[in-house]
CHARMM-style PDB file with segment names, atoms N, HN, CA, C and O in Angstrom:
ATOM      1  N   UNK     1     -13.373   0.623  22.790  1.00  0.00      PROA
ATOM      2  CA  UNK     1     -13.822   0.943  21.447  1.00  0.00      PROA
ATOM      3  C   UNK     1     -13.914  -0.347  20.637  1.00  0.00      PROA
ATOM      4  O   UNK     1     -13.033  -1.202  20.542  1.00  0.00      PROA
ATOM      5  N   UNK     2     -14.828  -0.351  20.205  1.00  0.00      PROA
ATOM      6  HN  UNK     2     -15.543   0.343  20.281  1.00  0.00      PROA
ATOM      7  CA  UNK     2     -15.194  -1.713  19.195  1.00  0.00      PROA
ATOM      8  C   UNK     2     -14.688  -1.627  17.775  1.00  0.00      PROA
ATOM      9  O   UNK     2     -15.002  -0.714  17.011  1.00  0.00      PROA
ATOM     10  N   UNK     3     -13.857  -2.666  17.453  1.00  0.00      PROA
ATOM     11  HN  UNK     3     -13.602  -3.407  18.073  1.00  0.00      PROA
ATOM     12  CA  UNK     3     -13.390  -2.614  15.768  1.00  0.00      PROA
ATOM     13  C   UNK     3     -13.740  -3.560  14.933  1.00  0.00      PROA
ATOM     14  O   UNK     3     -13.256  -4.677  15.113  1.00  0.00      PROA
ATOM     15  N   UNK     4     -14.539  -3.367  13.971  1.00  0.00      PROA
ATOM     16  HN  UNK     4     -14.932  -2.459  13.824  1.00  0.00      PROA
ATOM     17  CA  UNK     4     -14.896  -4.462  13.028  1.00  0.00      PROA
ATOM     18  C   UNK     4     -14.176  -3.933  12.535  1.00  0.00      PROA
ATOM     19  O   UNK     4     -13.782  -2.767  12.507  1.00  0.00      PROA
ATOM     20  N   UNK     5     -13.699  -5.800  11.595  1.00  0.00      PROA
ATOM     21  HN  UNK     5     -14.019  -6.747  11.618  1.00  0.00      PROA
ATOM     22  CA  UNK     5     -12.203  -5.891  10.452  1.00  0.00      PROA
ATOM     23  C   UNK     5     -12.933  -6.369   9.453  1.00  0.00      PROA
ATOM     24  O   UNK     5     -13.615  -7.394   9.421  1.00  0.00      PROA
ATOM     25  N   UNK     6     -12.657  -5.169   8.244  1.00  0.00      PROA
ATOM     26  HN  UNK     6     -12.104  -4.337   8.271  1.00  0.00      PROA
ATOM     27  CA  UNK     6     -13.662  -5.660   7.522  1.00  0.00      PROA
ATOM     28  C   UNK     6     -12.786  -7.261   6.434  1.00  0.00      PROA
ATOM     29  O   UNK     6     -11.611  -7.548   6.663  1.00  0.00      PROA
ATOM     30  N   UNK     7     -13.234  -7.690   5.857  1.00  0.00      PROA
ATOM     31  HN  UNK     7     -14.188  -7.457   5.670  1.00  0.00      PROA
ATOM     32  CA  UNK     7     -12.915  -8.939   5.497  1.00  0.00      PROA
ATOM     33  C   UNK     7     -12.578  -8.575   3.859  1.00  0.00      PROA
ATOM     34  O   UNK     7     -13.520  -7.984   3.330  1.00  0.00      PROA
ATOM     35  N   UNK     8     -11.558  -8.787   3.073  1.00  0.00      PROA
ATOM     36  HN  UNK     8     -10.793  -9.267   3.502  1.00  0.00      PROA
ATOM     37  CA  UNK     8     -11.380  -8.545   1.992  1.00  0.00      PROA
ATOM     38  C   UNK     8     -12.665  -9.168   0.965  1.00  0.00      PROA
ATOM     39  O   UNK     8     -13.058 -10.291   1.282  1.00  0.00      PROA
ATOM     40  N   UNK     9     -13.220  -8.628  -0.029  1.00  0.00      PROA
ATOM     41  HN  UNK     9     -12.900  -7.716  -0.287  1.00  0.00      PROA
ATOM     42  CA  UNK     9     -13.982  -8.959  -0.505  1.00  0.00      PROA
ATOM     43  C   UNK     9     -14.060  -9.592  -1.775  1.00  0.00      PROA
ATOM     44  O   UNK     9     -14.868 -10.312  -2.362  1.00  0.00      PROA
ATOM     45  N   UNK    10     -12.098  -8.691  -2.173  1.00  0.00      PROA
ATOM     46  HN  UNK    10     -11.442  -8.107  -1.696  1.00  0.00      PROA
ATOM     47  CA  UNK    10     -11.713  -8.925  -3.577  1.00  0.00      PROA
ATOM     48  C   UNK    10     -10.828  -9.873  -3.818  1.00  0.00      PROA
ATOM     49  O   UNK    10     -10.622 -10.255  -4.970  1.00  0.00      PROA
ATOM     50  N   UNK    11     -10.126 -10.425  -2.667  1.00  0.00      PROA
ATOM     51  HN  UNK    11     -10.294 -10.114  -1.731  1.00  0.00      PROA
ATOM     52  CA  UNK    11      -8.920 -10.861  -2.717  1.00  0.00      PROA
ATOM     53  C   UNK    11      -9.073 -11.940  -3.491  1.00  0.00      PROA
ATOM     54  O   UNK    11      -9.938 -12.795  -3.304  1.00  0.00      PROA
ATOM     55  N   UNK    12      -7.772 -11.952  -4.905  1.00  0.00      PROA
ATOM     56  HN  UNK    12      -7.069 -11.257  -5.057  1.00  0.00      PROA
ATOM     57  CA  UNK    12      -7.610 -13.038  -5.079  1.00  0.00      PROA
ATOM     58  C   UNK    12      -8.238 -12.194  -7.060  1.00  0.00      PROA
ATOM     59  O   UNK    12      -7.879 -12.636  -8.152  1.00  0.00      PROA
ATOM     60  N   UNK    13      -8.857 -11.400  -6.900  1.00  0.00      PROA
ATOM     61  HN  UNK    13      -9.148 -11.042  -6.013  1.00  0.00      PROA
ATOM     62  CA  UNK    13      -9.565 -10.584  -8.006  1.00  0.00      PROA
ATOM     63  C   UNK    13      -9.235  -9.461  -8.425  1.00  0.00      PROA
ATOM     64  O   UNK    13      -9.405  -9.246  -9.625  1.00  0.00      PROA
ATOM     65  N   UNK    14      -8.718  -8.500  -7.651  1.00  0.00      PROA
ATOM     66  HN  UNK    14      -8.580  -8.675  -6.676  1.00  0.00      PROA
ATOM     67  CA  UNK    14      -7.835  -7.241  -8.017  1.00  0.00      PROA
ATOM     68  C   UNK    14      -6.604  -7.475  -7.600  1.00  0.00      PROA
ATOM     69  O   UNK    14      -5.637  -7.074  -8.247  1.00  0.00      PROA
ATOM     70  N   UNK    15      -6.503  -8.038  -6.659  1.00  0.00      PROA
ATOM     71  HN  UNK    15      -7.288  -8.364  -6.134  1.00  0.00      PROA
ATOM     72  CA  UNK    15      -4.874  -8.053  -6.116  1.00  0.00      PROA
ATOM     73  C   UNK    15      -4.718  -9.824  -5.796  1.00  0.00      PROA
ATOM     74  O   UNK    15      -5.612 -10.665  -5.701  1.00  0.00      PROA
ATOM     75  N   UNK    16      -3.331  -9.968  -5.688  1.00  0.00      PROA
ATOM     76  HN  UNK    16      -2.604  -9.285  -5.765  1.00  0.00      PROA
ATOM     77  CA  UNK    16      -3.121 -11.429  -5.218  1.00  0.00      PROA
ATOM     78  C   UNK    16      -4.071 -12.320  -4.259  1.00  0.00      PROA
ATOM     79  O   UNK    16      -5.149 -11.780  -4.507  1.00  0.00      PROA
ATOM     80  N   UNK    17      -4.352 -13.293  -3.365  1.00  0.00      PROA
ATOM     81  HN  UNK    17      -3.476 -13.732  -3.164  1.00  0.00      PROA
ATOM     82  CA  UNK    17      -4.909 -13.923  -2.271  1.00  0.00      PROA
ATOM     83  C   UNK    17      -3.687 -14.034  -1.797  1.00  0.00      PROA
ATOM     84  O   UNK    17      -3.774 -13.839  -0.585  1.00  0.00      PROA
ATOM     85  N   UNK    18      -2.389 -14.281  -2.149  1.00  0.00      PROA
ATOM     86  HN  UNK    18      -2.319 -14.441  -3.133  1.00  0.00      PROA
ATOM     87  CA  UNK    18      -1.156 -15.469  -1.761  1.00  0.00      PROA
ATOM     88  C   UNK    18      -0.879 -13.760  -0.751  1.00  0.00      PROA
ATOM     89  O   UNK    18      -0.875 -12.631  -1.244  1.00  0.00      PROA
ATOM     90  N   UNK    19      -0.682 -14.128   0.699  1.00  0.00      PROA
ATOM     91  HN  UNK    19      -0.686 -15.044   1.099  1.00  0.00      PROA
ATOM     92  CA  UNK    19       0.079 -12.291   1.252  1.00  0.00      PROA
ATOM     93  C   UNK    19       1.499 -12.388   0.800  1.00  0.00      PROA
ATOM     94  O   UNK    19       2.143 -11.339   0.789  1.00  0.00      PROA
ATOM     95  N   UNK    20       2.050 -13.434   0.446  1.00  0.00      PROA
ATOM     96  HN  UNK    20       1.527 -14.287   0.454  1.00  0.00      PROA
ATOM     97  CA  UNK    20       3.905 -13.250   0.154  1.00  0.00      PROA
ATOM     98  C   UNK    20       3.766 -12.134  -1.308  1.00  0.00      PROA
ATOM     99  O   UNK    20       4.313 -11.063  -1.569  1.00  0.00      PROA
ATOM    100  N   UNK    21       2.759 -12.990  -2.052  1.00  0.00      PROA
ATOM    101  HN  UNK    21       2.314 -13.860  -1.840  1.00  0.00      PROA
ATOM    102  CA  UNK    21       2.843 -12.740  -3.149  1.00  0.00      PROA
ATOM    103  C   UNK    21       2.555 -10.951  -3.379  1.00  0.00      PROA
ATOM    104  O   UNK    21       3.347 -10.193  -3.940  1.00  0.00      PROA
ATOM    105  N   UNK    22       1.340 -10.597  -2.838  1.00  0.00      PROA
ATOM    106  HN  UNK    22       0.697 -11.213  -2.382  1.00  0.00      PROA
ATOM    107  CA  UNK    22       0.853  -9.534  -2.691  1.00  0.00      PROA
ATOM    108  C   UNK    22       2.029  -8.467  -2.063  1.00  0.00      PROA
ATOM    109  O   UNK    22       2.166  -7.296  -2.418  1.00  0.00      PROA
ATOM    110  N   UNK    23       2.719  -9.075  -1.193  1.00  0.00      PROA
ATOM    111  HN  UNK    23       2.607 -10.026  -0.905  1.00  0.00      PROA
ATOM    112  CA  UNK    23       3.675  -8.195  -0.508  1.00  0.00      PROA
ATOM    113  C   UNK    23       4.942  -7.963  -1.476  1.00  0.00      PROA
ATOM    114  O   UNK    23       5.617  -6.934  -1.431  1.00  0.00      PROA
ATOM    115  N   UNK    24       5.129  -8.772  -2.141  1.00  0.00      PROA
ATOM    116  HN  UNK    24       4.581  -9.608  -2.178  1.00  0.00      PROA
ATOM    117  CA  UNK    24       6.131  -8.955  -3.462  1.00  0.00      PROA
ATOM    118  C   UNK    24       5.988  -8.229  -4.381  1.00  0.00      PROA
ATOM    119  O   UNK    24       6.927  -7.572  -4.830  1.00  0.00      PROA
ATOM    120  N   UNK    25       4.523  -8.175  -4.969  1.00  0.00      PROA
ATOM    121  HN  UNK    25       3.760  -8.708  -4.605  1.00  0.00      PROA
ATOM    122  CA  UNK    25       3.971  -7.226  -5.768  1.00  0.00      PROA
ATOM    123  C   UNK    25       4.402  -5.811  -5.573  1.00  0.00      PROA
ATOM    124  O   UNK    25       5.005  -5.069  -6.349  1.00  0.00      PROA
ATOM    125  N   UNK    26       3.823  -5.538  -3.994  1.00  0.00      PROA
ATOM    126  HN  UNK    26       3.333  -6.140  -3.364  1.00  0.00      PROA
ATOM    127  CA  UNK    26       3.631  -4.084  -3.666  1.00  0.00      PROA
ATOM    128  C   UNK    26       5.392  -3.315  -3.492  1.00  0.00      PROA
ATOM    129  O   UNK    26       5.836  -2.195  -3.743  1.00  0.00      PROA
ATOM    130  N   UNK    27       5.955  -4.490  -2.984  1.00  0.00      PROA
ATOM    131  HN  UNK    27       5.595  -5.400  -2.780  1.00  0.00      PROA
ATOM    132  CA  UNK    27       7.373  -4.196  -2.693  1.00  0.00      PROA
ATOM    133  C   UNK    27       8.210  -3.501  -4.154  1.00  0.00      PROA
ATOM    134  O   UNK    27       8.833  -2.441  -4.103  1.00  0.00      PROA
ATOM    135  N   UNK    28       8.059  -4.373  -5.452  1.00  0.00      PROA
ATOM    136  HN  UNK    28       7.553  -5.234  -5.493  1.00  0.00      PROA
ATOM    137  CA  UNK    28       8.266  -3.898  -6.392  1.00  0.00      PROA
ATOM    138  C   UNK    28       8.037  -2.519  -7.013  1.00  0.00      PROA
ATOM    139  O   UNK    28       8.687  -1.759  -7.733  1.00  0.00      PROA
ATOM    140  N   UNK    29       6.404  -2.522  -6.218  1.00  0.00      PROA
ATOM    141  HN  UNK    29       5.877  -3.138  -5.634  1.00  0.00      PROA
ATOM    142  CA  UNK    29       5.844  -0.779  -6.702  1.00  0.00      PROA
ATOM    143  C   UNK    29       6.618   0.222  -6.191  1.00  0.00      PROA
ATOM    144  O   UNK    29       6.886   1.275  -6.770  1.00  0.00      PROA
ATOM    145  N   UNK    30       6.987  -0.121  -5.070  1.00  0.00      PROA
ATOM    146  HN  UNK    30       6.770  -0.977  -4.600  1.00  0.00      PROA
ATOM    147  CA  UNK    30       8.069   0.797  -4.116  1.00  0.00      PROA
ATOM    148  C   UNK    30       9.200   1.436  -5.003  1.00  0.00      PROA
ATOM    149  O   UNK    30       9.575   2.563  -5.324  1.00  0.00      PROA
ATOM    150  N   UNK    31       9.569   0.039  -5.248  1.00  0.00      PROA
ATOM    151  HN  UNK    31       9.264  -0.878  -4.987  1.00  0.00      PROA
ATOM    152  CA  UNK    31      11.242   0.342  -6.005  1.00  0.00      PROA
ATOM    153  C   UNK    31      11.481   0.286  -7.214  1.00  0.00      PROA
ATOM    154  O   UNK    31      12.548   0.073  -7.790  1.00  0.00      PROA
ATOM    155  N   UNK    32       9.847   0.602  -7.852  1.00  0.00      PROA
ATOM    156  HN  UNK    32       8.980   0.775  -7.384  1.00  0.00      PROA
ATOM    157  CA  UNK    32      10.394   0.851  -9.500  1.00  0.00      PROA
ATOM    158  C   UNK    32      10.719   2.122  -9.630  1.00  0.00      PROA
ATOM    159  O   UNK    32      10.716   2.846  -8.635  1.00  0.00      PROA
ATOM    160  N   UNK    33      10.978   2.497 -10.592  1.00  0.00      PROA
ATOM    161  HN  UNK    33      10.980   1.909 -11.401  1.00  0.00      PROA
ATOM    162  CA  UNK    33      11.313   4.031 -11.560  1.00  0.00      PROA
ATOM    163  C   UNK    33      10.371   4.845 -11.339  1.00  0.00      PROA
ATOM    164  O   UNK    33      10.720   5.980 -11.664  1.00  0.00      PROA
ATOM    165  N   UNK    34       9.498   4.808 -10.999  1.00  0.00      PROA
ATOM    166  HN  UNK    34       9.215   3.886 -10.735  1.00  0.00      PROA
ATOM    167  CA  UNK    34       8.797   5.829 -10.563  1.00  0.00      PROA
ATOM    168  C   UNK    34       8.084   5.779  -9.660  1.00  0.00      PROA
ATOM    169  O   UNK    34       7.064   6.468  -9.651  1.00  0.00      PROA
ATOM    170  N   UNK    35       8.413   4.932  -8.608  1.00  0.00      PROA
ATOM    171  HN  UNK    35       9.242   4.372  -8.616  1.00  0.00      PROA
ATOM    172  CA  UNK    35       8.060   4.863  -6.787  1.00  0.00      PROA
ATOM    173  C   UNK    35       8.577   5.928  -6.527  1.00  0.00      PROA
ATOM    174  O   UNK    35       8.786   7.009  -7.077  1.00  0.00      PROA
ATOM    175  N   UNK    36       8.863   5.125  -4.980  1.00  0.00      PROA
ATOM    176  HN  UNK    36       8.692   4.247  -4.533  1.00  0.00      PROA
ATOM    177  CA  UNK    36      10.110   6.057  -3.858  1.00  0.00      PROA
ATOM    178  C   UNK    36      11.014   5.467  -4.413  1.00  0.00      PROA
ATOM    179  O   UNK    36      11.610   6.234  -5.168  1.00  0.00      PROA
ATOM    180  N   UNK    37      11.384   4.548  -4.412  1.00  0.00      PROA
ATOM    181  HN  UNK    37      10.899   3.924  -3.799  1.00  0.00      PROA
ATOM    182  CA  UNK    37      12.722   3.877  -5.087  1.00  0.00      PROA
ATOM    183  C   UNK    37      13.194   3.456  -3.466  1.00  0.00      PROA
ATOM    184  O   UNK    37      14.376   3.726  -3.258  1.00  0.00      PROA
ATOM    185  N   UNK    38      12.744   3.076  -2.739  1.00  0.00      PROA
ATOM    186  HN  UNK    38      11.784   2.856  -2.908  1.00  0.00      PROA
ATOM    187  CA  UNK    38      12.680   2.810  -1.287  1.00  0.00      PROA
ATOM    188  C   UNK    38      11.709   2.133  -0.568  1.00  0.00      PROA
ATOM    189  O   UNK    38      10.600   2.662  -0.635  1.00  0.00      PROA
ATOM    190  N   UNK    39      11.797   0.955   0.213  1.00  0.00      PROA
ATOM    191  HN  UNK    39      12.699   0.525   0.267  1.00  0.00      PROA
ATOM    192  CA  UNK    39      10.693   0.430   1.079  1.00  0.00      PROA
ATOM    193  C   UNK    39      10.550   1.750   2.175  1.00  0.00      PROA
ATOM    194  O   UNK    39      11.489   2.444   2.566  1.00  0.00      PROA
ATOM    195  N   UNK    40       9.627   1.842   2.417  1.00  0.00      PROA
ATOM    196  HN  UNK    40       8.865   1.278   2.099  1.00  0.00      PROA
ATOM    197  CA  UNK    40       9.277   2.794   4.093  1.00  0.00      PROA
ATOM    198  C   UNK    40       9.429   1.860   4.972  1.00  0.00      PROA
ATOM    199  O   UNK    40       9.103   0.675   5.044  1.00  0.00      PROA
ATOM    200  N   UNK    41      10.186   2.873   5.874  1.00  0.00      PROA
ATOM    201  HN  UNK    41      10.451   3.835   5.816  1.00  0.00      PROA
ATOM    202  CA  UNK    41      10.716   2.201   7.668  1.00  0.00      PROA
ATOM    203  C   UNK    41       8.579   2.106   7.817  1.00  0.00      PROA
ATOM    204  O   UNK    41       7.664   2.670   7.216  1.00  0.00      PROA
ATOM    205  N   UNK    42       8.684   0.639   9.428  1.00  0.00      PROA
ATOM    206  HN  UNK    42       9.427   0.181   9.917  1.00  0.00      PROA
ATOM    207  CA  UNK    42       7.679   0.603   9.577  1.00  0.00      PROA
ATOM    208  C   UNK    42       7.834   0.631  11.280  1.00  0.00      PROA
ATOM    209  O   UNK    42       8.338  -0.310  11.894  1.00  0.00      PROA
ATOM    210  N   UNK    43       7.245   2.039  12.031  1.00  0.00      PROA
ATOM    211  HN  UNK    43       6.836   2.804  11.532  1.00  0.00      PROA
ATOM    212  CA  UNK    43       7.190   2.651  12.994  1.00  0.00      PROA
ATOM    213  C   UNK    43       6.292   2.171  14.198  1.00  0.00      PROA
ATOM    214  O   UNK    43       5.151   2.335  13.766  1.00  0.00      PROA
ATOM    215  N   UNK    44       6.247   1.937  14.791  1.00  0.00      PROA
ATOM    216  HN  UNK    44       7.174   1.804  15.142  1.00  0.00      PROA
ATOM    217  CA  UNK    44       5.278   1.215  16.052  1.00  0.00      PROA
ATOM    218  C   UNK    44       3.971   2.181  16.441  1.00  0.00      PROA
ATOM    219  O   UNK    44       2.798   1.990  16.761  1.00  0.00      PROA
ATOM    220  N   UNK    45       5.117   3.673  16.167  1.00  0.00      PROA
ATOM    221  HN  UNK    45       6.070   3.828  15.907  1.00  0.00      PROA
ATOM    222  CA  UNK    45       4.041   4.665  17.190  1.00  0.00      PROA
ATOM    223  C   UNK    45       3.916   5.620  15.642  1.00  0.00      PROA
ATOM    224  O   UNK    45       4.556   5.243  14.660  1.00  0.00      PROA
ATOM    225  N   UNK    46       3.204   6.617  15.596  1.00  0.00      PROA
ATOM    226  HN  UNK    46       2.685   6.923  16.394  1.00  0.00      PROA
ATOM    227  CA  UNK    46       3.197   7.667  15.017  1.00  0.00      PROA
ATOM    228  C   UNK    46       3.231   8.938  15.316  1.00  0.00      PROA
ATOM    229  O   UNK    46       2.191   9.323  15.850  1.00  0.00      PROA
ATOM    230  N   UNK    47       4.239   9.934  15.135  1.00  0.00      PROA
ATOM    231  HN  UNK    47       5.084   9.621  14.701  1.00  0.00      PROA
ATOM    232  CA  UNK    47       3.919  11.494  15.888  1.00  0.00      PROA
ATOM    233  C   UNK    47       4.195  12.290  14.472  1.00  0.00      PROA
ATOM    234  O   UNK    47       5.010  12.042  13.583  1.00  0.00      PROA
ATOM    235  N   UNK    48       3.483  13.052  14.559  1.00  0.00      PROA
ATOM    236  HN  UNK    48       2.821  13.254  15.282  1.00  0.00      PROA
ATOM    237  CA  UNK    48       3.734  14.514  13.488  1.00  0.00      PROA
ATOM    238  C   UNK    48       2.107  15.003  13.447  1.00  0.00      PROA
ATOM    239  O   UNK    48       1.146  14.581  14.090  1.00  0.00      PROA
ATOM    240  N   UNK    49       2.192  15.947  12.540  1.00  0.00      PROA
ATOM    241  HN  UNK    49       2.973  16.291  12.018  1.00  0.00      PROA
ATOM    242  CA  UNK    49       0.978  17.036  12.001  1.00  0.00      PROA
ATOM    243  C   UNK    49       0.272  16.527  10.808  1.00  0.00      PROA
ATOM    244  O   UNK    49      -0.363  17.380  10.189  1.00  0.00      PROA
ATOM    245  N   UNK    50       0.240  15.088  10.263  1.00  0.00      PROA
ATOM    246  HN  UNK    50       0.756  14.395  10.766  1.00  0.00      PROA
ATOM    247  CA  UNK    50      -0.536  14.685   8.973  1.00  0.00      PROA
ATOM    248  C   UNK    50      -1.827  14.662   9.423  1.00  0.00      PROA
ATOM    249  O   UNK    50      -2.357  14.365  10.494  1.00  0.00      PROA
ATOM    250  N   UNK    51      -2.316  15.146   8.072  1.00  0.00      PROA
ATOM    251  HN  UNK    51      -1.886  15.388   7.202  1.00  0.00      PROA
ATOM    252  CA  UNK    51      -3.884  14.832   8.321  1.00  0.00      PROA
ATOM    253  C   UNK    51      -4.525  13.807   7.347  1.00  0.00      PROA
ATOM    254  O   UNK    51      -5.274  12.902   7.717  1.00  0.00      PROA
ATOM    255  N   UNK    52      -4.066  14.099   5.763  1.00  0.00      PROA
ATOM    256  HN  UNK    52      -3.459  14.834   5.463  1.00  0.00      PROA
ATOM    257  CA  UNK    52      -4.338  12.670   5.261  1.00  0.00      PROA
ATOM    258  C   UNK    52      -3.274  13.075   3.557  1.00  0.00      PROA
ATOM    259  O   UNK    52      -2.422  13.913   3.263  1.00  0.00      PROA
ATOM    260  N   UNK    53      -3.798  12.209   3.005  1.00  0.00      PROA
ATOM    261  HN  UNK    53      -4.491  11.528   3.244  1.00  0.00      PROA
ATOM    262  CA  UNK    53      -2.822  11.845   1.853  1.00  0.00      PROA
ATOM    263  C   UNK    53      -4.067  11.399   0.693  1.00  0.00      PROA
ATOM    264  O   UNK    53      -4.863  10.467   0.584  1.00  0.00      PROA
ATOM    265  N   UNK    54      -3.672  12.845  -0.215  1.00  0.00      PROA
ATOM    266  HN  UNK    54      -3.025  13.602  -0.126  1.00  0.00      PROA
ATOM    267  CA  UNK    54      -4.534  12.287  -1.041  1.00  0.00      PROA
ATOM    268  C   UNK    54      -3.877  11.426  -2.597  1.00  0.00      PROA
ATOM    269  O   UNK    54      -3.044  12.004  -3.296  1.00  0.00      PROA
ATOM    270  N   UNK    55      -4.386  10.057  -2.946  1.00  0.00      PROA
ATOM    271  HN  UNK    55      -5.063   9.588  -2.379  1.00  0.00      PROA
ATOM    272  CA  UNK    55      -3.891   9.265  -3.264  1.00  0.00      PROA
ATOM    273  C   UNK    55      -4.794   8.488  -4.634  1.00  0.00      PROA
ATOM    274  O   UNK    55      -5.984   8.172  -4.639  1.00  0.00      PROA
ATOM    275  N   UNK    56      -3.729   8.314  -5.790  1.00  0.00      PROA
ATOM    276  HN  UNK    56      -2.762   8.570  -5.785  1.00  0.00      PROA
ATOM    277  CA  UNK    56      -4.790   7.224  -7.016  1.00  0.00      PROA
ATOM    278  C   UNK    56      -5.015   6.548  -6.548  1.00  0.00      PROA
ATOM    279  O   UNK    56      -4.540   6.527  -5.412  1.00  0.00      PROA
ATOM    280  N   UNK    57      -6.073   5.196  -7.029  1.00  0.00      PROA
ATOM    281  HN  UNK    57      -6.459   5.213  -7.952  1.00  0.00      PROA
ATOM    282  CA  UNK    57      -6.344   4.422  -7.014  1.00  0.00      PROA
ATOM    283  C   UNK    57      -6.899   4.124  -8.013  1.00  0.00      PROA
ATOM    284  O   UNK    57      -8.017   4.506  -8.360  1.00  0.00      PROA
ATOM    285  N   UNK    58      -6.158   3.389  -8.601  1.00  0.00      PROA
ATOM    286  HN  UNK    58      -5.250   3.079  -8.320  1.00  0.00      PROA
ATOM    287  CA  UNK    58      -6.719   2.448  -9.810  1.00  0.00      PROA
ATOM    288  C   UNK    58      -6.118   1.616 -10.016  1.00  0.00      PROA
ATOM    289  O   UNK    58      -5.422   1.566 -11.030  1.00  0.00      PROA
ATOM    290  N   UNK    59      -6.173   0.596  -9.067  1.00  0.00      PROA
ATOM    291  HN  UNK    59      -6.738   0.637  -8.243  1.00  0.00      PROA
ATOM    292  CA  UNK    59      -5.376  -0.423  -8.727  1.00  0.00      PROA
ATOM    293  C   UNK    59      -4.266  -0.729  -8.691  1.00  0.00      PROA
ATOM    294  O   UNK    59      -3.726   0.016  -9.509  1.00  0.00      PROA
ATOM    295  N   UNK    60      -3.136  -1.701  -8.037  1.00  0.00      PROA
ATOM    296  HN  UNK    60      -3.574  -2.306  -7.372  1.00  0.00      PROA
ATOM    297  CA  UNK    60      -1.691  -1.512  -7.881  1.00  0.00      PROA
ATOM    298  C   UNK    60      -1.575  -1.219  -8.980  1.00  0.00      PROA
ATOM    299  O   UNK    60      -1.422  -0.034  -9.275  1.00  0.00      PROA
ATOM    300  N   UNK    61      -1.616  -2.388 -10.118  1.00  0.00      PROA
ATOM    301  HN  UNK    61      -1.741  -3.351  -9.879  1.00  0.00      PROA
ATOM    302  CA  UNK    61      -0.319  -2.664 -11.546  1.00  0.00      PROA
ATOM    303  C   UNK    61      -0.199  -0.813 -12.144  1.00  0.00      PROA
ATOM    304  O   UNK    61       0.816  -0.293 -12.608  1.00  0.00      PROA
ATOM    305  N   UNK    62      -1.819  -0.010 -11.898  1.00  0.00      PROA
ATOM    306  HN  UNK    62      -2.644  -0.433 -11.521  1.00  0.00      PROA
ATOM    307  CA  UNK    62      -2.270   0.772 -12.516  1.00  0.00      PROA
ATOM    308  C   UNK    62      -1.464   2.230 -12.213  1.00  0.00      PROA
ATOM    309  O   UNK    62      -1.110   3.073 -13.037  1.00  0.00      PROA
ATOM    310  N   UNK    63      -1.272   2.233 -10.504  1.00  0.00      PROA
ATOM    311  HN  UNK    63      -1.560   1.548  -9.835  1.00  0.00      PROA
ATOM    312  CA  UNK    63      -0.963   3.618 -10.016  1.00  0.00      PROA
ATOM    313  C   UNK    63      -0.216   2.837  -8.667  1.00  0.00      PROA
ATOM    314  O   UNK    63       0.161   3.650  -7.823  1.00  0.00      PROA
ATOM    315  N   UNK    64       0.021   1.587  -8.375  1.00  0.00      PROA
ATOM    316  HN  UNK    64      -0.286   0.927  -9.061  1.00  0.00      PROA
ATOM    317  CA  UNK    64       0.769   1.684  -6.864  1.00  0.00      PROA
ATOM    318  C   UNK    64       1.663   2.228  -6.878  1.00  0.00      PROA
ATOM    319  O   UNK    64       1.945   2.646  -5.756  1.00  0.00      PROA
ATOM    320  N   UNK    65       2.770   2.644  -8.081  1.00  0.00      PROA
ATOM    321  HN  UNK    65       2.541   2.304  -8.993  1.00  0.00      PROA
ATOM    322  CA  UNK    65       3.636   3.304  -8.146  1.00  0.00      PROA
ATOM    323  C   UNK    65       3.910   4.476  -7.211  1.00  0.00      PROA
ATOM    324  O   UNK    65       4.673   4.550  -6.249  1.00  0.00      PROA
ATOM    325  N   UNK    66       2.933   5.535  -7.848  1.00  0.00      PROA
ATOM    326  HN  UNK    66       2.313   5.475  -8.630  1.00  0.00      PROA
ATOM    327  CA  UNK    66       2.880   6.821  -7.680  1.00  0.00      PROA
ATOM    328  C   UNK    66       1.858   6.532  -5.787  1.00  0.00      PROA
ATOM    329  O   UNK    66       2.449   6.799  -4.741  1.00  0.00      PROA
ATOM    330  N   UNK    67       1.268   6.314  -5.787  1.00  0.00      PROA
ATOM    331  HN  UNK    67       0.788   6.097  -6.637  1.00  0.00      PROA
ATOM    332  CA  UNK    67       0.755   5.758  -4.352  1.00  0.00      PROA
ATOM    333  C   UNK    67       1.075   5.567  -3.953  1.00  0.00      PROA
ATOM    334  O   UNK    67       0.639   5.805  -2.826  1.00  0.00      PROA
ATOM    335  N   UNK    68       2.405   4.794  -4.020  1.00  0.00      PROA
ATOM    336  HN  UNK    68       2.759   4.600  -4.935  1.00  0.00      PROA
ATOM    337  CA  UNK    68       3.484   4.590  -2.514  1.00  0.00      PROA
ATOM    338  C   UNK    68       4.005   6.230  -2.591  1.00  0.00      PROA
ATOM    339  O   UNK    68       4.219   6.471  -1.403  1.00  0.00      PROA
ATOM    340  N   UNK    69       4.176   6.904  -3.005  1.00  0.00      PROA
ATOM    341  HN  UNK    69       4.002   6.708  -3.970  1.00  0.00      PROA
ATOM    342  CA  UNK    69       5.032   8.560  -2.638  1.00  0.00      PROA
ATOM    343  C   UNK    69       4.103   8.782  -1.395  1.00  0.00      PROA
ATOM    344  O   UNK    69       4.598   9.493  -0.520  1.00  0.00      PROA
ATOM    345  N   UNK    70       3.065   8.382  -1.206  1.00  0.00      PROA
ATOM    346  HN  UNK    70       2.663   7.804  -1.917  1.00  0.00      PROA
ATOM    347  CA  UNK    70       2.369   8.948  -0.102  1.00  0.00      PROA
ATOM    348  C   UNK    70       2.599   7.883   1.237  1.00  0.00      PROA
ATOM    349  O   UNK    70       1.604   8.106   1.927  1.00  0.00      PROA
ATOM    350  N   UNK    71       3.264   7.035   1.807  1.00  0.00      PROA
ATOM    351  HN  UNK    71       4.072   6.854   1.247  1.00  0.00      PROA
ATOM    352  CA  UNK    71       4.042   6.650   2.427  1.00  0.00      PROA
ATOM    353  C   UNK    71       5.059   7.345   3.363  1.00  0.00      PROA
ATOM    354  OT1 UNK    71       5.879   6.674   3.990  1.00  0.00      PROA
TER     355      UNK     71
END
C-alpha cells in the first residue's frame, strides 16, 4: 500500500514549527482545567470497537483543550 505524507503546510502559522515546542504546547492542553488533566498512554497496537471521534477544531490555543477528551 502506498502512503503519501502529506507535508505540513502551516507550520510555524497556526501552530509552532519548533516539535519540542509544539509538543509543550499540546502537553499543557492535556493538563489544563479543562483537558483530561492527563497525558494519554501511547500504545504500539490498537484493539477495541472505535469508529471515530467527533472533535473542535479551531485551533489548539482555541479548543485543544476540549479535543484532547477525545484521546
Amino acid at each position: 500500500m502506498f502512503k503519501k505524507i502529506r507535508k505540513p503546510a502551516v507550520s510555524g502559522q497556526f501552530y509552532p514549527s519548533d516539535p519540542k515546542v509544539l509538543r509543550d504546547e499540546i502537553e499543557k492542553l492535556f493538563l489544563s482545567k479543562i483537558g483530561p488533566g492527563r497525558l494519554p498512554s501511547v500504545a504500539s497496537t490498537f484493539s477495541g470497537d472505535l469508529v471515530g471521534v467527533v472533535s473542535p477544531h479551531a485551533g489548539y490555543m482555541y479548543s485543544g483543550s476540549v479535543a484532547a477528551h477525545g484521546i
